[in-house]
C-alpha positions as CSV (number, residue, x, y, z in Angstrom):
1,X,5.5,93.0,-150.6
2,X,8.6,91.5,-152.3
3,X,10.5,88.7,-150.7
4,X,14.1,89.0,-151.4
5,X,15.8,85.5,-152.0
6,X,19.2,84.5,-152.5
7,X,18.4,85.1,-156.5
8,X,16.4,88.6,-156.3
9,X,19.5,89.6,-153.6
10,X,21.8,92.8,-154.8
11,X,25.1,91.5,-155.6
12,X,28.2,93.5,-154.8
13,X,31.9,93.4,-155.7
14,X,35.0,91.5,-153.7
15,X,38.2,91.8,-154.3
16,X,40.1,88.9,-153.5
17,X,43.6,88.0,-153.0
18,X,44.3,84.3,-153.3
19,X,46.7,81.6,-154.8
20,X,45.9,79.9,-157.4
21,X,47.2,76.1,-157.8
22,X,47.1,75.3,-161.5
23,X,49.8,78.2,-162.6
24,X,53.5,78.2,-161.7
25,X,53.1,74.4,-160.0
26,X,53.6,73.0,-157.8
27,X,53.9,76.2,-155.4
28,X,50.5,78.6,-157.4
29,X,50.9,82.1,-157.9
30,X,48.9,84.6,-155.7
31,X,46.7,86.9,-157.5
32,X,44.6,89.6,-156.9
33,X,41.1,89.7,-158.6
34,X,37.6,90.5,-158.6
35,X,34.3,88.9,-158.0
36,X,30.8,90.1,-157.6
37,X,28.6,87.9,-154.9
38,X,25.9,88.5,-153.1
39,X,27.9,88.1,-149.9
40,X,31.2,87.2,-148.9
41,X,30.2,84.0,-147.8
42,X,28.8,82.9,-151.4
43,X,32.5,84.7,-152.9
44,X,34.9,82.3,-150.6
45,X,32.6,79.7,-151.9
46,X,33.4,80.2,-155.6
47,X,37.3,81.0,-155.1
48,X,37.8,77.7,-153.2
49,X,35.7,75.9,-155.7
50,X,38.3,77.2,-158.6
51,X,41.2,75.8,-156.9
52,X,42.4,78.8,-155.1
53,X,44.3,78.3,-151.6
54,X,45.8,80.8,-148.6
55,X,42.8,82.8,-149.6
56,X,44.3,86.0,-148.1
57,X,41.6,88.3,-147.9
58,X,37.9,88.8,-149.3
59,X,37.0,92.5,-149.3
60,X,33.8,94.1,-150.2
61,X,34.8,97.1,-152.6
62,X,34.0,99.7,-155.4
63,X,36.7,98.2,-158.3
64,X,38.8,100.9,-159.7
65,X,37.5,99.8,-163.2
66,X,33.8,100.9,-162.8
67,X,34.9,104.4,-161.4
68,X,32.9,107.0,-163.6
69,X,31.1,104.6,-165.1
């Protein structure tokens, strides 16, 4: 029997659209990026924890750059 934990969990990618605060001050610039997490949760956590702000959406995706990989 394997017990998953929050290290052993699958992580999966998140595309995120935020602004960040330490370009273009004092107003940010709002980029769109990606992120793998293990949920969206842990993703928000990390984006705010950068600096980013108006965090306008965290999306669980397939990025276009591992497309026939």
């Amino acid at each position: 029997m394997v017990i998953q934990t929050k290290e052993t969990e699958l992580k999966k990618w998140y595309n995120i659209r935020a602004r960040y605060m330490h370009i273009y001050k004092p107003e940010g610039k709002v980029l769109d990026f990606w992120l793998s997490g293990t949920d969206d949760t842990q993703v928000t956590e990390m984006v705010i924890n950068k600096g980013y702000k108006d965090i306008e959406w965290v999306k669980q995706d397939n990025p276009p750059f591992l497309e026939n990989s």
